[in-house]
C-alpha positions as CSV (number, residue, x, y, z in Angstrom):
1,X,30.9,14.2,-4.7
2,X,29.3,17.1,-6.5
3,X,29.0,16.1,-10.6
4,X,27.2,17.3,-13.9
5,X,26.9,15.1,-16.7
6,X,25.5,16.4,-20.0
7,X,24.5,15.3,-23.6
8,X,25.9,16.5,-26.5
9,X,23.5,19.6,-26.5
10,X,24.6,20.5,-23.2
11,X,21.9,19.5,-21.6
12,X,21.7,18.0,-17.9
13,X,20.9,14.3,-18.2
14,X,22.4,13.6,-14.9
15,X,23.3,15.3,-11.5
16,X,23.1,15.1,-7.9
17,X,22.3,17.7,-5.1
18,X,25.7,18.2,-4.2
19,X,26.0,19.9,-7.6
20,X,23.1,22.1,-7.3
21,X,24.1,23.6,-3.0
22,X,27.6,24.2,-4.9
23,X,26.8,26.1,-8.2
24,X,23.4,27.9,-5.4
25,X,20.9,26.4,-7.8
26,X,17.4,26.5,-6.3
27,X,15.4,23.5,-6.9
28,X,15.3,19.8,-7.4
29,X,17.4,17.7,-9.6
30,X,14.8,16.0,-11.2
31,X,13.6,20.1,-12.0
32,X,17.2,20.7,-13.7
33,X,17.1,17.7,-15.7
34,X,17.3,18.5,-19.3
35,X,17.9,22.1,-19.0
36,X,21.1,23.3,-21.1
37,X,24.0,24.8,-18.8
38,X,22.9,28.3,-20.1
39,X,19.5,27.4,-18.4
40,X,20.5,26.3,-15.4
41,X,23.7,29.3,-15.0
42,X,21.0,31.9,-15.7
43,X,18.6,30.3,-13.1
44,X,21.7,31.1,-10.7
45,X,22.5,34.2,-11.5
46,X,18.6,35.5,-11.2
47,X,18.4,34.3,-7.5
C-alpha cells in the first residue's frame, strides 16, 4: 500500500517505494526524505 506522510512543512518524513513507482519518482526513499511535495513533484515532472 503506496503512502506519504508529511510534517507540518510539507515535508516527507515518511514513505515507502510503492509511493515513489506510483507518483514515477526516481530514486530511493531514504533520497526523498525531507524534501517538501514541491521538491519531490518537480523532481517528477523533470524526468
Amino acid at each position: 500500500m503506496a503512502y506519504l506522510l508529511v510534517d507540518t512543512k510539507e515535508r516527507a518524513i515518511s514513505t515507502n517505494q510503492a509511493t515513489l513507482d506510483m507518483l514515477e519518482i526516481d530514486g530511493t526513499v531514504q533520497a526523498s526524505l525531507g524534501k517538501t511535495l514541491a521538491e519531490l513533484f518537480l523532481q517528477r515532472t523533470r524526468a
